[in-house]
C-alpha positions in Angstrom: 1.8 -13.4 49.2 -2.1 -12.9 48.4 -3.7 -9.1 49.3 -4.6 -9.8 52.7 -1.8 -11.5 54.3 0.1 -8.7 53.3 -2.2 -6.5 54.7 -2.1 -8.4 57.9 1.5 -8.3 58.1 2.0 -4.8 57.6 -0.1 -3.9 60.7 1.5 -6.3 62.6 5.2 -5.1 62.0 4.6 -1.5 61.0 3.2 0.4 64.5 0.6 -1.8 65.5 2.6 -3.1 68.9 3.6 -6.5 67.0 6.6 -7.4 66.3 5.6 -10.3 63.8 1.5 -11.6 62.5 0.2 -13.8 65.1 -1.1 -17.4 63.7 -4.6 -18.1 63.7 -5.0 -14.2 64.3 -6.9 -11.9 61.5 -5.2 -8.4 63.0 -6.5 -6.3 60.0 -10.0 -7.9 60.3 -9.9 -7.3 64.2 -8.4 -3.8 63.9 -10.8 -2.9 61.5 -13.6 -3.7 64.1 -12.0 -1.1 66.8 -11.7 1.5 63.8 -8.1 0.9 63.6 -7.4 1.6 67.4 -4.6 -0.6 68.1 -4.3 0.3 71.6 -8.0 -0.7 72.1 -7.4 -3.9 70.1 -4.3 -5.1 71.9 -6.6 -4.2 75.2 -8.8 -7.3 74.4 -6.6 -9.4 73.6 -4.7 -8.8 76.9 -8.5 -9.3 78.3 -9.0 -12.4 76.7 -6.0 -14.0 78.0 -6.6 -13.4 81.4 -10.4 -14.5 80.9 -10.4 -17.4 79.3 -6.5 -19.3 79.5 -8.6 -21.6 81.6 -11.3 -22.1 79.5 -10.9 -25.5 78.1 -9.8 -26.7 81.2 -12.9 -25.1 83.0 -15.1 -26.9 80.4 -13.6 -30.2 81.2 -14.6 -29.7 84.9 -18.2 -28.9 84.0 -18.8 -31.3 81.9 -17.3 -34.3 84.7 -19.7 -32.4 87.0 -22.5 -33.0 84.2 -23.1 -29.6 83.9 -23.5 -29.8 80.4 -25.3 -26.1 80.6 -22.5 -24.5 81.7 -19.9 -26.0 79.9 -21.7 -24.9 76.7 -21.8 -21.2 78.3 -18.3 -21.3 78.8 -17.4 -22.2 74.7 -20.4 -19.9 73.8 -18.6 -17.0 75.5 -15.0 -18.1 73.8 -16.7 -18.2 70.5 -18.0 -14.3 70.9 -14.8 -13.1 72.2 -12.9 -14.9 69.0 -15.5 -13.5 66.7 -15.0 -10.3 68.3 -10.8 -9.7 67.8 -10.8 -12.4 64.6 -9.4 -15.3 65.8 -10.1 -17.2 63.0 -9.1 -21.0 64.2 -10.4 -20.4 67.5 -14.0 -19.0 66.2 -15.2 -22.0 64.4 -13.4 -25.1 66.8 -15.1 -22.8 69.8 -18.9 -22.7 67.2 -18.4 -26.7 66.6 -17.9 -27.4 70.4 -20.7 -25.1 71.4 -23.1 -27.5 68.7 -21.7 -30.4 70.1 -22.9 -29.4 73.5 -25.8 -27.6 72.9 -26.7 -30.6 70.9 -26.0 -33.2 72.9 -23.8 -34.7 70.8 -22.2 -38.6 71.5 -20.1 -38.4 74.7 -16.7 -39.3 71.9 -17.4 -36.5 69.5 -17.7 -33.8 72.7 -14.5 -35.2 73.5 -12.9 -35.0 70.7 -14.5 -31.2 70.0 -13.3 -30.3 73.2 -9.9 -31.8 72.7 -9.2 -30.1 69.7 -10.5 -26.9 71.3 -8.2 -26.9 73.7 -5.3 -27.7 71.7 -6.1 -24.7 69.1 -7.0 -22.7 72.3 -3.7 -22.9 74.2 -1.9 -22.2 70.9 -3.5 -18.7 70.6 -2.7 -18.3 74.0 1.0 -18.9 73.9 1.1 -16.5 70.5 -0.2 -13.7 72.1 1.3 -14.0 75.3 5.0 -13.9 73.4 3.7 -11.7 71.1 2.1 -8.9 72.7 3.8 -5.8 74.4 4.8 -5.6 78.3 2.1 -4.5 80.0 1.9 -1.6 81.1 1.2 -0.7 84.9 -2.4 -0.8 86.0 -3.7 2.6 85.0 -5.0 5.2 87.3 -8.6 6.8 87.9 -8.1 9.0 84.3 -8.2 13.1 85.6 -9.8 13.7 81.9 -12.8 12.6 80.4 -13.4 9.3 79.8 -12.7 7.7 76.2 -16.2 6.5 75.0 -15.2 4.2 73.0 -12.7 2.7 75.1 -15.4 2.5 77.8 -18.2 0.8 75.3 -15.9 -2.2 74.5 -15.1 -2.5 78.1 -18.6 -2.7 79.1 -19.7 -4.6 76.2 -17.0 -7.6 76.8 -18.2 -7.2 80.6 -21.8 -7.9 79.4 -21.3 -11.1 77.2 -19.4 -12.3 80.1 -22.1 -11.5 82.5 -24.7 -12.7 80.2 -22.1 -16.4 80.2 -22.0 -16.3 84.4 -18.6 -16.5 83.4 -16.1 -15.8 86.2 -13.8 -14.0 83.7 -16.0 -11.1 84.4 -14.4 -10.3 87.7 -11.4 -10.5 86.4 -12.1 -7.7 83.6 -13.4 -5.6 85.8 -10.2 -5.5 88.3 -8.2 -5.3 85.6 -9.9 -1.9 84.2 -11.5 -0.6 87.8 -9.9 3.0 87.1 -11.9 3.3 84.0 -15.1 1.7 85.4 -14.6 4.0 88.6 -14.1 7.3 86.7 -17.3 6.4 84.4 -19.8 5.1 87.0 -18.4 6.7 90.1 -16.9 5.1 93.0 -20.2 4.2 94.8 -21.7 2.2 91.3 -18.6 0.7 90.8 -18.2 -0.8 94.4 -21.5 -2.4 94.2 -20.5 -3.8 90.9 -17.3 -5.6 92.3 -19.4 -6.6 95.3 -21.9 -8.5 92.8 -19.2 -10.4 91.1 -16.9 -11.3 94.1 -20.1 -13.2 95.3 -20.7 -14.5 92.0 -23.9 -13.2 91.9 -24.1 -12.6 87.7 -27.7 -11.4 87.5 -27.5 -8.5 89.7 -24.1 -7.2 88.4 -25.4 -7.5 85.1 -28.2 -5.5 86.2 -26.3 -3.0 88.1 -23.9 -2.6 84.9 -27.3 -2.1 82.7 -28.3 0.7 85.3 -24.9 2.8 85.0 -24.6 2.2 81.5 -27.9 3.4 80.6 -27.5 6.4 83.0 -24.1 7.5 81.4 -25.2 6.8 77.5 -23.5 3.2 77.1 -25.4 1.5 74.1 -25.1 -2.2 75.5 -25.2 -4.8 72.6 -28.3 -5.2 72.6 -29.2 -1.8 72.3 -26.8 -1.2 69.4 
């Protein structure tokens, strides 16, 4: 077995919450992006599942509404989120899709990007979901101070979705509101939900800029 599966499988199996190495999944690559923090890691890839199951599926509809702009959002954003844990089949059928679109490509070879998208897609999906650990119960306003780290991935997933209009971004938030609350403060963090529940992507993006900034949150951009 060459240098790097094995590598790959000893995270999996040895105390990294797998049981087995996930296919189509780089977890030494990915872990090596957190700085080795499994919990972190295993975090988005519980975040991507509940973002983006639908994703190929929410392409579709776009692009029968001809809302090709939106449809290429939606694969930009599943690109960035591969790239970011390593899903290396994913990242480059989600990259060729995105072209195709971006690029207004023939009508057949969008359909056929997006077919085999969604095929490579739902097979990700159904790894980690049999793969990863129960989840835990939803985790309460934290009495201590807030992990920094924990909080800039958050925040930095949230913006990328934001930056997409993707309406995964709602969903991330609910899912770590004790976190966001105990960062921003009840009052920022109400607002914030408020913004996505209307959809309204530009002002939560700008109201997650504002509380970032004022509680030291290097956004991507500002990396």
């Amino acid at each position: 077995m060459p240098e790097d599966a094995r590598t790959s499988a000893a995270l999996a199996s040895d105390n990294n919450g797998f049981s087995s190495p996930i296919p189509g999944l780089d977890v030494a690559a990915g872990l090596r992006r957190v700085e080795g923090d499994s919990d972190l890691y295993i975090m988005l890839l519980r975040d991507f599942i509940a973002t983006e199951k639908s994703a190929a599926a929410d392409i579709a509809g776009a692009l029968a509404r001809d809302d090709r702009i939106a449809a290429t959002r939606r694969a930009h954003t599943v690109k960035g989120l591969a790239g970011t844990f390593c899903a290396t089949q994913l990242y480059p059928v989600a990259r060729a899709l995105e072209t195709a679109l971006r690029d207004a490509r023939p009508q057949d070879e969008v359909d056929a990007r997006l077919a085999q998208f969604s095929t490579v897609l739902a097979a990700l999906i159904g790894e980690l979901e049999a793969a990863l650990p129960a989840t835990a119960e939803p985790a309460p306003i934290p009495d201590g101070p807030v992990d920094p780290r924990h909080l800039a991935a958050v925040c930095h997933e949230l913006c990328l979705l934001l930056a997409d209009c993707d309406m995964g971004a709602g969903r991330l938030a609910d899912s770590h509101g004790g976190l966001l609350r105990a960062a921003f403060g009840n009052d920022d963090f109400q607002r914030l939900q408020q913004a996505l529940r209307a959809y309204d992507f530009d002002d939560a993006a700008a109201l997650l800029i504002h509380s970032c900034r004022r509680h030291g949150v290097a956004l991507p951009a500002e990396s």
